[in-house]
C-alpha positions as CSV (number, residue, x, y, z in Angstrom):
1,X,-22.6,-3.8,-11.5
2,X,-22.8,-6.9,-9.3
3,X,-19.3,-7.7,-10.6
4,X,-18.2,-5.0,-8.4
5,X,-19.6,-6.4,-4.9
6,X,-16.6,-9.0,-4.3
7,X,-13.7,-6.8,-5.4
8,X,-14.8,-4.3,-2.9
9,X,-15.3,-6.8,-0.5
10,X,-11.6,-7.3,-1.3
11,X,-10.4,-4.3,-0.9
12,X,-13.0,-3.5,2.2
13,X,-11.2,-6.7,4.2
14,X,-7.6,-6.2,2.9
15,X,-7.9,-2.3,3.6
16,X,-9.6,-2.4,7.1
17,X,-6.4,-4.6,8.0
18,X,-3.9,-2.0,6.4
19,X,-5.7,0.8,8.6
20,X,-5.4,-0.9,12.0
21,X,-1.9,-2.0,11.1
22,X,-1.5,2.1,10.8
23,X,-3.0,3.1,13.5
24,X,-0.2,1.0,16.1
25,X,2.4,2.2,13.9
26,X,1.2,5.7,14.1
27,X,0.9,5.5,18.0
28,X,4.6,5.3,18.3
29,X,5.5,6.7,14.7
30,X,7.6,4.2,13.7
31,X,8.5,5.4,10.5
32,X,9.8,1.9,8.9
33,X,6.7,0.0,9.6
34,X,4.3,2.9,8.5
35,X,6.4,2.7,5.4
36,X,5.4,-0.9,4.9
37,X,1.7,0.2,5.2
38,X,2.6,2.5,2.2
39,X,4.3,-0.8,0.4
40,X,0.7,-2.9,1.6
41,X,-1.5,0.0,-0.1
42,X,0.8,-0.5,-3.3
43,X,0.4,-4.0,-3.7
44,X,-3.0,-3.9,-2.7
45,X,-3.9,-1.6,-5.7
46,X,-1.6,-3.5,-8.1
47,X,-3.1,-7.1,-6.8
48,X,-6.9,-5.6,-7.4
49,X,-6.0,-3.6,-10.6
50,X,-7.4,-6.7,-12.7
51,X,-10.8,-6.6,-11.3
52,X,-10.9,-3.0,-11.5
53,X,-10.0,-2.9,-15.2
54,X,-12.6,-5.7,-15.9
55,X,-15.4,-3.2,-14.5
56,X,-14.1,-0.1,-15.4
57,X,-13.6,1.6,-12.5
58,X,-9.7,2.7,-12.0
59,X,-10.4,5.4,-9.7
60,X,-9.8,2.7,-6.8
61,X,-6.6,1.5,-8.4
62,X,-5.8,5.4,-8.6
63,X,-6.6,6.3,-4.8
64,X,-4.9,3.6,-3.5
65,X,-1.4,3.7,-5.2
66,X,-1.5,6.8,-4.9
67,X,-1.4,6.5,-1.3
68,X,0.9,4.2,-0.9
69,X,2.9,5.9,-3.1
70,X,3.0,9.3,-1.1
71,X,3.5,7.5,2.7
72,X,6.5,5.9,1.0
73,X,8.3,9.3,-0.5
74,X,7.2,11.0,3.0
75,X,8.8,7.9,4.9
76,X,11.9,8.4,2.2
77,X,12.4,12.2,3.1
78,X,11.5,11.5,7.1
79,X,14.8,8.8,7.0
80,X,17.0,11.5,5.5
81,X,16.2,13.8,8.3
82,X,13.4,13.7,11.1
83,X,10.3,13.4,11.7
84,X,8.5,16.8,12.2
85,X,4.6,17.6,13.1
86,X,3.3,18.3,9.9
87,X,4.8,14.8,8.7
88,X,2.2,13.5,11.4
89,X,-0.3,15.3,10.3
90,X,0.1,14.0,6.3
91,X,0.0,10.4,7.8
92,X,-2.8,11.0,10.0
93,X,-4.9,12.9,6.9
94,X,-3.7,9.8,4.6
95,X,-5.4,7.5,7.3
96,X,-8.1,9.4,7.8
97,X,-9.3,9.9,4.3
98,X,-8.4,6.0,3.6
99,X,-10.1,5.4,6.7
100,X,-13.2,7.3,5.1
101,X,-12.6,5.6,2.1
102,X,-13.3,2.3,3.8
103,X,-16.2,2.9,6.0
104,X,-18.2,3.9,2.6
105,X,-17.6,0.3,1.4
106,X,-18.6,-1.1,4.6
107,X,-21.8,0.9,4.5
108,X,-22.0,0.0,1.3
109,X,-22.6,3.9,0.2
110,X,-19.5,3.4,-2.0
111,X,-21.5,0.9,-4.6
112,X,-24.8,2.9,-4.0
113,X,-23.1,6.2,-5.5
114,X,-21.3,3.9,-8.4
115,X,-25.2,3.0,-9.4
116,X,-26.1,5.9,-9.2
117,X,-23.3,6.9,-11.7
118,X,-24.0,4.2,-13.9
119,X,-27.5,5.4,-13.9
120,X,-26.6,8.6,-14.9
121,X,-24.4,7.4,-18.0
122,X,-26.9,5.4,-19.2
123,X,-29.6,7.9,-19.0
124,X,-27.1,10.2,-21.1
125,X,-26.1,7.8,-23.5
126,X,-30.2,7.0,-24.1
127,X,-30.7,10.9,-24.4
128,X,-27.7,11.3,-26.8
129,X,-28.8,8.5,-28.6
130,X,-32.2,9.6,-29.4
């Protein structure tokens, strides 16, 4: 599981940057620059998808294009028409939970629940096993 320490440092460094990046374009909703952060949060998760395969752990890869991939059909539809409150909202709910996401890497409460997954696997592979 050590494997796993740099490429959430990684993500950690590359996502804390994405966040504050957000949070200026957010202040004044500029709509083209919060769709870049959607384009960052892409190629973030298809830069790291490597790693991730190598330890089996996708759901990262997962959360983060996913992301990315939302702010930039929200940003899509907002350019056809205008932006309206509850597309605020899903931007600031997108940060937020990314925001979340982060601060568990940072406290390191991320890679404590992945042990304790692993844990768990192995413990049900040794009882199946028996």
């Amino acid at each position: 599981m050590e494997r796993f320490l740099p490429i959430l440092s990684v993500i950690q460094t590359r996502l804390r940057k994405i966040l504050a990046r957000n949070e200026d374009y957010m202040s004044s909703w500029n709509i083209a620059k919060i769709g870049d952060v959607g384009e960052d949060l892409i190629k973030l998760a298809r830069d790291v998808y490597p790693q991730l395969i190598e330890v089996e752990h996708r759901i990262l890869f997962q959360s983060l294009r996913e992301a990315g991939l939302g702010i930039r059909a929200r940003v899509a539809e907002i350019q056809k028409g205008e932006l309206k409150e509850e597309d605020k909202v899903y931007f600031r709910n997108v940060h937020e939970a990314l925001g979340n996401l982060c601060g568990k890497i940072e406290t390191g409460e991320y890679y404590k629940a992945l042990l304790e997954v692993a844990a768990k696997r192995e413990q049900e592979y040794l009882s199946s096993s028996s």
